[in-house]
N, CA, C and O atoms as a GROMACS GRO file, in nm:
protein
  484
    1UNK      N    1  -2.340   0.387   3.367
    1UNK     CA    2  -2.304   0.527   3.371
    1UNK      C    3  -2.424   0.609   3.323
    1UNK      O    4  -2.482   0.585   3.217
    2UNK      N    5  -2.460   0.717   3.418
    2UNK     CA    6  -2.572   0.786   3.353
    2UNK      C    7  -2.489   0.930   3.277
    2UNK      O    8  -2.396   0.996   3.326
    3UNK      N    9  -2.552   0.948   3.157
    3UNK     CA   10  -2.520   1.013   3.042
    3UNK      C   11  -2.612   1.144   3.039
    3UNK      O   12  -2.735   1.137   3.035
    4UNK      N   13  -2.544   1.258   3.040
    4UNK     CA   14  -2.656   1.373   3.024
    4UNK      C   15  -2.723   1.365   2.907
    4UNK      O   16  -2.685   1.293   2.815
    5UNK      N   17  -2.842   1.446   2.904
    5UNK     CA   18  -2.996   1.402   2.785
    5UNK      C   19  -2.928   1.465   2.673
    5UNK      O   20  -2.955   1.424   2.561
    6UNK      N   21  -2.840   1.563   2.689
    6UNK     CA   22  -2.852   1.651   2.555
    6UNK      C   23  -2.715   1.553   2.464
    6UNK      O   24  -2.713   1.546   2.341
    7UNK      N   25  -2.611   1.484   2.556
    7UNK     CA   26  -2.523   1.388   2.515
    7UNK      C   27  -2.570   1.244   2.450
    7UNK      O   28  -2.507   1.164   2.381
    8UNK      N   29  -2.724   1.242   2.503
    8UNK     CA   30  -2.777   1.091   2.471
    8UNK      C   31  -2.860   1.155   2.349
    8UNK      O   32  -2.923   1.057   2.306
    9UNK      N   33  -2.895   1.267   2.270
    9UNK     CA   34  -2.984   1.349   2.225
    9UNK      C   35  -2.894   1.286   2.081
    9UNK      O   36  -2.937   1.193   2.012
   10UNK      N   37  -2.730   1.377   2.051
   10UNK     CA   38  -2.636   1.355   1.966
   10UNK      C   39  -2.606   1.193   1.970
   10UNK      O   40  -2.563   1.165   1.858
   11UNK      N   41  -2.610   1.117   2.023
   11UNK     CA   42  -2.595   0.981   1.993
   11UNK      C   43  -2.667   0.967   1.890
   11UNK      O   44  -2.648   0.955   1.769
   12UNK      N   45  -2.825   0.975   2.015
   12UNK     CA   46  -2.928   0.871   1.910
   12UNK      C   47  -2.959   0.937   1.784
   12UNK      O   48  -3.006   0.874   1.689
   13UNK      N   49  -2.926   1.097   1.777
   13UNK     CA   50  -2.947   1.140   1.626
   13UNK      C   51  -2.802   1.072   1.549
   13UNK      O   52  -2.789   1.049   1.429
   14UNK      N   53  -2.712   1.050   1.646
   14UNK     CA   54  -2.557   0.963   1.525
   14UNK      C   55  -2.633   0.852   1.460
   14UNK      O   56  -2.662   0.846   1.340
   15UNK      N   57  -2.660   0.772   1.544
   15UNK     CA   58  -2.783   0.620   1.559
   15UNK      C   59  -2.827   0.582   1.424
   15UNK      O   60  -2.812   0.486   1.349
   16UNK      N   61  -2.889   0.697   1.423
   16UNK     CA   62  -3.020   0.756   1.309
   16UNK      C   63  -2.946   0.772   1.160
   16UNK      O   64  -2.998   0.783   1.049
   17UNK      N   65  -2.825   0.770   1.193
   17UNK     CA   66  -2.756   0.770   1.065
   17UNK      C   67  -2.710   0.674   0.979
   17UNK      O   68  -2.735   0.646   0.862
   18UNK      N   69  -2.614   0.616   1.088
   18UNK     CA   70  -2.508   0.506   1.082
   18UNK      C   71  -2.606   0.377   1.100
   18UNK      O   72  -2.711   0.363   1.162
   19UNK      N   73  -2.518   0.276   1.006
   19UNK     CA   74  -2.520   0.126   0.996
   19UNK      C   75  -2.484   0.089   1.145
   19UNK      O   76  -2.381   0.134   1.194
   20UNK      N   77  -2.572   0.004   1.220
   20UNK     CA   78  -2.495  -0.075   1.351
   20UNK      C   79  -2.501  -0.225   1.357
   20UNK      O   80  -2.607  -0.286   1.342
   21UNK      N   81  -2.344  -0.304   1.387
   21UNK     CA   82  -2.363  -0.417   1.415
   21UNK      C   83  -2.376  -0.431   1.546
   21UNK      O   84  -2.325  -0.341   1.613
   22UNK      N   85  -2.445  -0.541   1.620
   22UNK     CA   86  -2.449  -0.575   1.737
   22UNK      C   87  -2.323  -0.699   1.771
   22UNK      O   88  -2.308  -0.785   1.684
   23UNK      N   89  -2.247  -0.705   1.881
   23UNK     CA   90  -2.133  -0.765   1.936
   23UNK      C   91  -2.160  -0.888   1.837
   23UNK      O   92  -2.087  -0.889   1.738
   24UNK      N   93  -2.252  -0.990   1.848
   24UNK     CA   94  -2.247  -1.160   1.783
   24UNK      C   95  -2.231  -1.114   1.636
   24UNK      O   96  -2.158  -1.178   1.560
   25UNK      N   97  -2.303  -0.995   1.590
   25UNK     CA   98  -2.267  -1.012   1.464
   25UNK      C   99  -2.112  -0.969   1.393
   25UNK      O  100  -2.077  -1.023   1.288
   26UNK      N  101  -2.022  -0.862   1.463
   26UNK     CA  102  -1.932  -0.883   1.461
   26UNK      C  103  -1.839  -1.038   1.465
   26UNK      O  104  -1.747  -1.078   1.392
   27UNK      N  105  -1.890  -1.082   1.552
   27UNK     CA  106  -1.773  -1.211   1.601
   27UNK      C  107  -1.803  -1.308   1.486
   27UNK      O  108  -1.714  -1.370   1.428
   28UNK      N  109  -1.958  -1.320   1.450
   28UNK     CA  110  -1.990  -1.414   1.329
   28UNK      C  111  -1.899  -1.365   1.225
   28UNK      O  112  -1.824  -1.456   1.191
   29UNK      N  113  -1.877  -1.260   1.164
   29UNK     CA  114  -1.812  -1.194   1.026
   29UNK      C  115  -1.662  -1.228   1.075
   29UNK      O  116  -1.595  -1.270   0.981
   30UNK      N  117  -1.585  -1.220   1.208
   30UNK     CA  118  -1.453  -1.232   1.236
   30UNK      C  119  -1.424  -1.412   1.199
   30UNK      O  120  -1.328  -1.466   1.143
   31UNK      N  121  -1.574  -1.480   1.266
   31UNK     CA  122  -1.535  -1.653   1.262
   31UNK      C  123  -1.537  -1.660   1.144
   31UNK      O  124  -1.447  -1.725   1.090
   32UNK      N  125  -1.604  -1.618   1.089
   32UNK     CA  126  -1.635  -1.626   0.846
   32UNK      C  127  -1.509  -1.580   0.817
   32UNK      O  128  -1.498  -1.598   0.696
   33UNK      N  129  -1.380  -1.517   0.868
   33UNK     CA  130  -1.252  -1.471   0.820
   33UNK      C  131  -1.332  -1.354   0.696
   33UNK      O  132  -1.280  -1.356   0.584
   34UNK      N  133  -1.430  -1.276   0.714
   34UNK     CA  134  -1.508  -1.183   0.677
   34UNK      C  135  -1.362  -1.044   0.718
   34UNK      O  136  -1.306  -1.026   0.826
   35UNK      N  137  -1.336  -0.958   0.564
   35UNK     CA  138  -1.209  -0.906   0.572
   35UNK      C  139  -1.301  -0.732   0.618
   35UNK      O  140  -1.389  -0.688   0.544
   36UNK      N  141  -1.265  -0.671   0.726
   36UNK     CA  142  -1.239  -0.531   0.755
   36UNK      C  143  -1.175  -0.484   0.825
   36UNK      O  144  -1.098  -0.556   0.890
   37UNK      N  145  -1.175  -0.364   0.842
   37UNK     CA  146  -1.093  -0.273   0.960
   37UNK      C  147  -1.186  -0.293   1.105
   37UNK      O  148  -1.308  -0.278   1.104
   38UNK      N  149  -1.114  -0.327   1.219
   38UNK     CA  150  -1.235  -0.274   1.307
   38UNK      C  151  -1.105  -0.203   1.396
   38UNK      O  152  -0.988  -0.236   1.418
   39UNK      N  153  -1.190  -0.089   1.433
   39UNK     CA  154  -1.096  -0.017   1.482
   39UNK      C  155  -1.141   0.042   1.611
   39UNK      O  156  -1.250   0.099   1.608
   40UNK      N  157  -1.063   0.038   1.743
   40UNK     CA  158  -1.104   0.055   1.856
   40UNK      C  159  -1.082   0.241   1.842
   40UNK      O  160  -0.971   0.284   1.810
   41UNK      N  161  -1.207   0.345   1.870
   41UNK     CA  162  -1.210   0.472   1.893
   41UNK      C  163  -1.200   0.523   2.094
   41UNK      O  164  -1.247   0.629   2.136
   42UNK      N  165  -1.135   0.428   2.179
   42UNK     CA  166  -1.170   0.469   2.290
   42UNK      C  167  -0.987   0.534   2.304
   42UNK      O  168  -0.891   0.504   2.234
   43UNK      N  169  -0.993   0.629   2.423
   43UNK     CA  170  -0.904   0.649   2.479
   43UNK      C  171  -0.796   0.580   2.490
   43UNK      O  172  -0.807   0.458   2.504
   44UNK      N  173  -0.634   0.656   2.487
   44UNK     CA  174  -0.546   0.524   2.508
   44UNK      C  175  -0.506   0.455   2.630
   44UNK      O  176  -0.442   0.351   2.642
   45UNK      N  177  -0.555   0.533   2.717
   45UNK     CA  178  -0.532   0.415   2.827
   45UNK      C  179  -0.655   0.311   2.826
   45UNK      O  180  -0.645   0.198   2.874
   46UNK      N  181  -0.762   0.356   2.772
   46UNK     CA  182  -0.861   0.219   2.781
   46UNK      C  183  -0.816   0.100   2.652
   46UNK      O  184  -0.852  -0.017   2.657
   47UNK      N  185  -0.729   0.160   2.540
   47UNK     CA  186  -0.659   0.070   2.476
   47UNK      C  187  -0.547  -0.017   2.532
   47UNK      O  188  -0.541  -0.140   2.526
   48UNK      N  189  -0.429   0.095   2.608
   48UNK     CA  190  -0.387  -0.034   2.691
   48UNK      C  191  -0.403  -0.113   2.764
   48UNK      O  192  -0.329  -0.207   2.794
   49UNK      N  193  -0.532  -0.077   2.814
   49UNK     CA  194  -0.630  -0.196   2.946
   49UNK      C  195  -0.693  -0.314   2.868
   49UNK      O  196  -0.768  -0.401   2.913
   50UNK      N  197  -0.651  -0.300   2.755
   50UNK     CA  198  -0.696  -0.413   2.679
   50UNK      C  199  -0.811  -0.400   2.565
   50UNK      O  200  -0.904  -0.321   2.583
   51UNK      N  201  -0.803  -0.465   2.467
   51UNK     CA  202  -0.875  -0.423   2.325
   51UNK      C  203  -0.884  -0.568   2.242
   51UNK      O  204  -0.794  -0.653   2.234
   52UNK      N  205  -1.031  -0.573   2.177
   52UNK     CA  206  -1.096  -0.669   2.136
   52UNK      C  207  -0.964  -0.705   1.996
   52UNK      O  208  -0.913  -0.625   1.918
   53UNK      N  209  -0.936  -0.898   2.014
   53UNK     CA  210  -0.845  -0.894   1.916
   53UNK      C  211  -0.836  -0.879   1.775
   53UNK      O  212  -0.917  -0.945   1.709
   54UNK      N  213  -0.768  -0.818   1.723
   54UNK     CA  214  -0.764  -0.809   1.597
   54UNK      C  215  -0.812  -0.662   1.528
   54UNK      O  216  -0.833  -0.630   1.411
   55UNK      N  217  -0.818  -0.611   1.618
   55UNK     CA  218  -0.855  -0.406   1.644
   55UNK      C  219  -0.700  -0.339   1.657
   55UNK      O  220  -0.592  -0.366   1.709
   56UNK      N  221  -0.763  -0.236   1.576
   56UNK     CA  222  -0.672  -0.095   1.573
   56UNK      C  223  -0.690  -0.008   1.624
   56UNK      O  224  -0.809  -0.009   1.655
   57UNK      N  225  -0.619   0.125   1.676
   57UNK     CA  226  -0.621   0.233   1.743
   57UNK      C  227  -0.627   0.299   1.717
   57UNK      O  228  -0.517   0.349   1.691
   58UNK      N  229  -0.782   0.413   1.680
   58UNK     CA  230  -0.742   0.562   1.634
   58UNK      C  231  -0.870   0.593   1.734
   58UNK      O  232  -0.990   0.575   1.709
   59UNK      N  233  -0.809   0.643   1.853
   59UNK     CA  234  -0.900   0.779   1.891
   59UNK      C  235  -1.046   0.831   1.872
   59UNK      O  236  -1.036   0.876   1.758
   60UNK      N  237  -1.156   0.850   1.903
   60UNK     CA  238  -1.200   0.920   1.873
   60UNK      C  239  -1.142   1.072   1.873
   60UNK      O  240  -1.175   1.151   1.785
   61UNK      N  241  -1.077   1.097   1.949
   61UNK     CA  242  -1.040   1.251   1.970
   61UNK      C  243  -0.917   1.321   1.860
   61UNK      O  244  -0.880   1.439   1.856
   62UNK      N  245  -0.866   1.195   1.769
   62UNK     CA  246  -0.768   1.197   1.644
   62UNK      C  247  -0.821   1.140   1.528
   62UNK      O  248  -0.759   1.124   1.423
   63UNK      N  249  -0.949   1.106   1.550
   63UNK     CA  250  -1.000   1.018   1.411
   63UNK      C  251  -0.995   1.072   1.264
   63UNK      O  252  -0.958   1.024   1.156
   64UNK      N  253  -1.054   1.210   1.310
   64UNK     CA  254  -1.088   1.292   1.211
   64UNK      C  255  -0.917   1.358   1.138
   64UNK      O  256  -0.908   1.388   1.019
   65UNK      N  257  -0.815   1.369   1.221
   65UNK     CA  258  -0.674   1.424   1.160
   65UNK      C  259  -0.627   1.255   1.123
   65UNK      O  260  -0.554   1.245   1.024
   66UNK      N  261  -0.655   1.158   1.176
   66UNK     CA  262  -0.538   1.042   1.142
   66UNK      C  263  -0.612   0.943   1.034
   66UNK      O  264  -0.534   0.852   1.006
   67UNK      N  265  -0.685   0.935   0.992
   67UNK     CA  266  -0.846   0.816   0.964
   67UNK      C  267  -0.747   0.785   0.800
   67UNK      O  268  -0.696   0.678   0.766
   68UNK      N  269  -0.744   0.919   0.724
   68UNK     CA  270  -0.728   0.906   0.597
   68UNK      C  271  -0.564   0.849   0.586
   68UNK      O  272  -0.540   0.797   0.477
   69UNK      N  273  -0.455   0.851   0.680
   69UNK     CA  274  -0.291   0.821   0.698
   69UNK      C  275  -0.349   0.670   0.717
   69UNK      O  276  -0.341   0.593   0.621
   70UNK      N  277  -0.393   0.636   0.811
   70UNK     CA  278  -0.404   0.476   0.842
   70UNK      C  279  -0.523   0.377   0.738
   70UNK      O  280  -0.505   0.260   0.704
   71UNK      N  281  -0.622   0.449   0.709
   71UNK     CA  282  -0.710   0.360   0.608
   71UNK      C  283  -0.781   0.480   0.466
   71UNK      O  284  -0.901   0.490   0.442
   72UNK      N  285  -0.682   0.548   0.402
   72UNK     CA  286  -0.696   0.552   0.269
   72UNK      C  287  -0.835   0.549   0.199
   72UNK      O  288  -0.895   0.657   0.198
   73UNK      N  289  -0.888   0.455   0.147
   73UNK     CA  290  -0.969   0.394   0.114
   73UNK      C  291  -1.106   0.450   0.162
   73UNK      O  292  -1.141   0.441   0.279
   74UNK      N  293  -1.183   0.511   0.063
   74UNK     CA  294  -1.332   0.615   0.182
   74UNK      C  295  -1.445   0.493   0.147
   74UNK      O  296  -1.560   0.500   0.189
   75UNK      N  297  -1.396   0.384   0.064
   75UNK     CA  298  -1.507   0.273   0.048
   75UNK      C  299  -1.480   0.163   0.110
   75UNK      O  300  -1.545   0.061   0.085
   76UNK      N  301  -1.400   0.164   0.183
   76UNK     CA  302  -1.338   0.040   0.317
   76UNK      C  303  -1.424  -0.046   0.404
   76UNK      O  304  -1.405   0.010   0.512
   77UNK      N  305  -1.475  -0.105   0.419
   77UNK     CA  306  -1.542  -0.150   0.536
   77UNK      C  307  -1.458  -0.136   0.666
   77UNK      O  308  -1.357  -0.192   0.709
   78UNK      N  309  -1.539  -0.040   0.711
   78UNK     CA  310  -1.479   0.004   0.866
   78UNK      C  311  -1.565  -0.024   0.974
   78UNK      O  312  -1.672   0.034   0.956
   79UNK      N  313  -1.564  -0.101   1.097
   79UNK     CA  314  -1.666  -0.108   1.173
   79UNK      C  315  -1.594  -0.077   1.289
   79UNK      O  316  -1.496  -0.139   1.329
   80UNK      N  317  -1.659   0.050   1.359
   80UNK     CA  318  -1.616   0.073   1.501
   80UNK      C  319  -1.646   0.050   1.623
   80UNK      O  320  -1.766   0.034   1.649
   81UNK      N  321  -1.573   0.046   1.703
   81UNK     CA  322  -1.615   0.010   1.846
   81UNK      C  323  -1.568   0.109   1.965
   81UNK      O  324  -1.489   0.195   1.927
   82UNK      N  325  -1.602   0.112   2.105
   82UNK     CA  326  -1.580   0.242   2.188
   82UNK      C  327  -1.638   0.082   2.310
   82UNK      O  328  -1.662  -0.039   2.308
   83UNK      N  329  -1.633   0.223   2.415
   83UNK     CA  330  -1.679   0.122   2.589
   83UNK      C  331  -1.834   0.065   2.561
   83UNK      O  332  -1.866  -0.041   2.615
   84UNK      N  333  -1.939   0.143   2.470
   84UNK     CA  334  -2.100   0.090   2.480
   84UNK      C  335  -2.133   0.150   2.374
   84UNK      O  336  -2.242   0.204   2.393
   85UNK      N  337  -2.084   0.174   2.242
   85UNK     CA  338  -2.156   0.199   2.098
   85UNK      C  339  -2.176   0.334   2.099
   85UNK      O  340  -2.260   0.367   2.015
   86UNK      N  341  -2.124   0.436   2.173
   86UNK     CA  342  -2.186   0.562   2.188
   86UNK      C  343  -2.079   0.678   2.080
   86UNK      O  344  -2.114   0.725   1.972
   87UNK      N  345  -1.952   0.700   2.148
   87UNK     CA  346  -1.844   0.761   2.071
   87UNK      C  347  -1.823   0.692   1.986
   87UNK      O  348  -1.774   0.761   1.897
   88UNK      N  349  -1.833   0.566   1.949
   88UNK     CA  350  -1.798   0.451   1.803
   88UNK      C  351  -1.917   0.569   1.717
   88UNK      O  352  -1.856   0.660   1.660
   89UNK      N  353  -2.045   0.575   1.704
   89UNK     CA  354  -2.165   0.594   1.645
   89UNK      C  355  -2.130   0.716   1.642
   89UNK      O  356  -2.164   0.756   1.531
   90UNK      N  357  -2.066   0.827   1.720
   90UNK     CA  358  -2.035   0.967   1.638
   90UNK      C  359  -1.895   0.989   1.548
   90UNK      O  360  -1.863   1.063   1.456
   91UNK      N  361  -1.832   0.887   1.624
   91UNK     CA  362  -1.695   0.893   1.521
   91UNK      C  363  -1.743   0.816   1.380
   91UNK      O  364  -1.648   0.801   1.305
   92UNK      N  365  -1.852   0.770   1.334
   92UNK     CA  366  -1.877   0.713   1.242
   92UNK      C  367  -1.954   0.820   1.151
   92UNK      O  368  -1.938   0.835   1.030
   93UNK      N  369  -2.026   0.879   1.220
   93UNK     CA  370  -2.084   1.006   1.147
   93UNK      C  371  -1.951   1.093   1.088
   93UNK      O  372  -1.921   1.115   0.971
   94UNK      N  373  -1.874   1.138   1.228
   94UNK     CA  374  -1.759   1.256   1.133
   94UNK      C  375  -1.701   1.204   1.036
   94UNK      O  376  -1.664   1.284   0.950
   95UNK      N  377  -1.669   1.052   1.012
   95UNK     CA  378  -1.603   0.994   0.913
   95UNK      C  379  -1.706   0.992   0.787
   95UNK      O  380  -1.670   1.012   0.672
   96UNK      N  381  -1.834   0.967   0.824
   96UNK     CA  382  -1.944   0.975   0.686
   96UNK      C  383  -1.900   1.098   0.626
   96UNK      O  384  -1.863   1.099   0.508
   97UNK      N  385  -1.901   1.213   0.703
   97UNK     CA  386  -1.896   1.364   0.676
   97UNK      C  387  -1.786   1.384   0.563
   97UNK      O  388  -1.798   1.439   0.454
   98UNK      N  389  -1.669   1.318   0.626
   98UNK     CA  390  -1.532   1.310   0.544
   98UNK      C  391  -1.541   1.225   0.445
   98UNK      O  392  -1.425   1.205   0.410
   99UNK      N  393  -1.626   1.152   0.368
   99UNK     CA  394  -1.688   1.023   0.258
   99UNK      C  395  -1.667   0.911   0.252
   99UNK      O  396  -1.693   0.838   0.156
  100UNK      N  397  -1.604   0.872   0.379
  100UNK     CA  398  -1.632   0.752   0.461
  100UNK      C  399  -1.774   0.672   0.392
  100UNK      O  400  -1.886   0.710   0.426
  101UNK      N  401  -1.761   0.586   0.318
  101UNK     CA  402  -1.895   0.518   0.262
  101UNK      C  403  -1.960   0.388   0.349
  101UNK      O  404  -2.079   0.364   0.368
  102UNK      N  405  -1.860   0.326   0.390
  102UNK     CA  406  -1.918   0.156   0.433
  102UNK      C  407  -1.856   0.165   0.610
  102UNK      O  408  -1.799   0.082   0.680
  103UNK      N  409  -1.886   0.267   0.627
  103UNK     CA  410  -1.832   0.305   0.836
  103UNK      C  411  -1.966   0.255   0.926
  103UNK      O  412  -2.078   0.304   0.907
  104UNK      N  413  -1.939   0.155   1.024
  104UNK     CA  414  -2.056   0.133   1.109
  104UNK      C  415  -1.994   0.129   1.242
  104UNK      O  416  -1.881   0.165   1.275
  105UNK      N  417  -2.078   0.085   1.302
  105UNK     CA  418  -2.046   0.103   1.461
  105UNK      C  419  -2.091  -0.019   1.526
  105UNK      O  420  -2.204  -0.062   1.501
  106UNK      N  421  -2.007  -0.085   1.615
  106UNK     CA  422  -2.054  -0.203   1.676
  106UNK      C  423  -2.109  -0.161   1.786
  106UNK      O  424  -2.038  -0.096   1.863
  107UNK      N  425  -2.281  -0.193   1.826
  107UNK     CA  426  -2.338  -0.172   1.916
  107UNK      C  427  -2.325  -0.249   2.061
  107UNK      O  428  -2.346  -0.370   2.069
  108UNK      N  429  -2.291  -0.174   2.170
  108UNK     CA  430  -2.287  -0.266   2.292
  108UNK      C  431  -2.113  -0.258   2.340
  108UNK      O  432  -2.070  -0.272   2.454
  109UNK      N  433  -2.029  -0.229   2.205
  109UNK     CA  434  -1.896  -0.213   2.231
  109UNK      C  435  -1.787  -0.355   2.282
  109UNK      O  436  -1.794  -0.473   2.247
  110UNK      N  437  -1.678  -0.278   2.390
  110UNK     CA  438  -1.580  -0.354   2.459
  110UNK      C  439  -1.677  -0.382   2.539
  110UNK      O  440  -1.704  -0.501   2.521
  111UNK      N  441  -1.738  -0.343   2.610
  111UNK     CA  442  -1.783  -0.410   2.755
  111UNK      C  443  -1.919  -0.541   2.742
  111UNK      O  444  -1.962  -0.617   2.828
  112UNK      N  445  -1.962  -0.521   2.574
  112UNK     CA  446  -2.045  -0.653   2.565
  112UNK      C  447  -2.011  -0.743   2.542
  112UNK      O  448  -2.061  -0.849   2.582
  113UNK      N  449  -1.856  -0.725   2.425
  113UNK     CA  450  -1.745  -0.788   2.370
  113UNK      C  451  -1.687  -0.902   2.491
  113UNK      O  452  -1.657  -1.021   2.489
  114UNK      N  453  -1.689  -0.801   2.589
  114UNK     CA  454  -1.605  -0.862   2.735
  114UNK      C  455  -1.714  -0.962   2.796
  114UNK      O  456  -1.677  -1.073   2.832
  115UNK      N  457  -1.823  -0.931   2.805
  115UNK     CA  458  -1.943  -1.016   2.892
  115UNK      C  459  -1.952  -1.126   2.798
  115UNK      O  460  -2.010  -1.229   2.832
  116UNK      N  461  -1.905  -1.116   2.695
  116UNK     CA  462  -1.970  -1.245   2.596
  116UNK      C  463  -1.808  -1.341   2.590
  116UNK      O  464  -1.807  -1.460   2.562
  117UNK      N  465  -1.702  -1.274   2.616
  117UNK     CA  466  -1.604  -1.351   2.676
  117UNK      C  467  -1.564  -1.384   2.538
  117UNK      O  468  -1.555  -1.501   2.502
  118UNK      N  469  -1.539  -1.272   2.451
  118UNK     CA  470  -1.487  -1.323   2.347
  118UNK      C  471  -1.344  -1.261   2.308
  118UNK      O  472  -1.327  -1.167   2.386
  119UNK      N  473  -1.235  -1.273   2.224
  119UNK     CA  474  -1.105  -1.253   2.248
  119UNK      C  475  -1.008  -1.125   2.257
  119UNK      O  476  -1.011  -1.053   2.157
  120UNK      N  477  -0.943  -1.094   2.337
  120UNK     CA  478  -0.891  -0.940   2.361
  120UNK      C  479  -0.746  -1.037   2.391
  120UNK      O  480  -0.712  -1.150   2.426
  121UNK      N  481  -0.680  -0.888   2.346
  121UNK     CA  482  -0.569  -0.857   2.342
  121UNK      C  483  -0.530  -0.751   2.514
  121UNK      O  484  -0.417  -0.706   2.534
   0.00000   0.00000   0.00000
């Protein structure tokens, strides 16, 4: 998908902020029974099309009203995911904003998650 410059502009300054794991290193911390939230930020129909297992559902477009009802905790280990690391990496910023301390973003997302053929729901 090509992405307008000024949309790829706000990423890579999110980027620049946020902690990122890449897909294997997620799955390594899931095989270690390594304890966090990972929480899927995509749309809900791309949640019902299926979502990496052991993920939760908040929106990017509700993160910021629902984040503190579902995970409490602003020192949580939270690692997010979206379709390719892009909306994960700004919903991780608005949550820094809100004092979100230990929020990262899994780089590469569902669709690297999917190429590497690892487990969805």
């Amino acid at each position: 998908m090509a992405h307008a410059p000024e949309f790829l502009a706000i990423v890579n300054a999110a980027k620049a902020k946020i902690k990122e794991y890449t897909v294997d290193e997620i799955a390594e911390r899931i095989a270690k029974g390594d304890s966090f939230h990972f929480v899927d930020v995509r749309e809900d129909n791309e949640w019902n099309a299926g979502r990496a297992k052991g993920s939760i559902h908040i929106g990017k477009g509700v993160i910021e009203r629902d984040i503190e009802a579902k995970i409490p905790d602003k020192n949580a280990d939270i690692v997010l995911y979206c379709g390719g690391g892009f909306r994960s990496a700004l919903a991780a910023v608005a949550m820094m904003q809100m004092g979100y301390t230990n929020v990262s973003s899994m780089d590469g997302g569902i669709r690297t998650w999917r190429d590497k053929k690892l487990p969805e729901v």
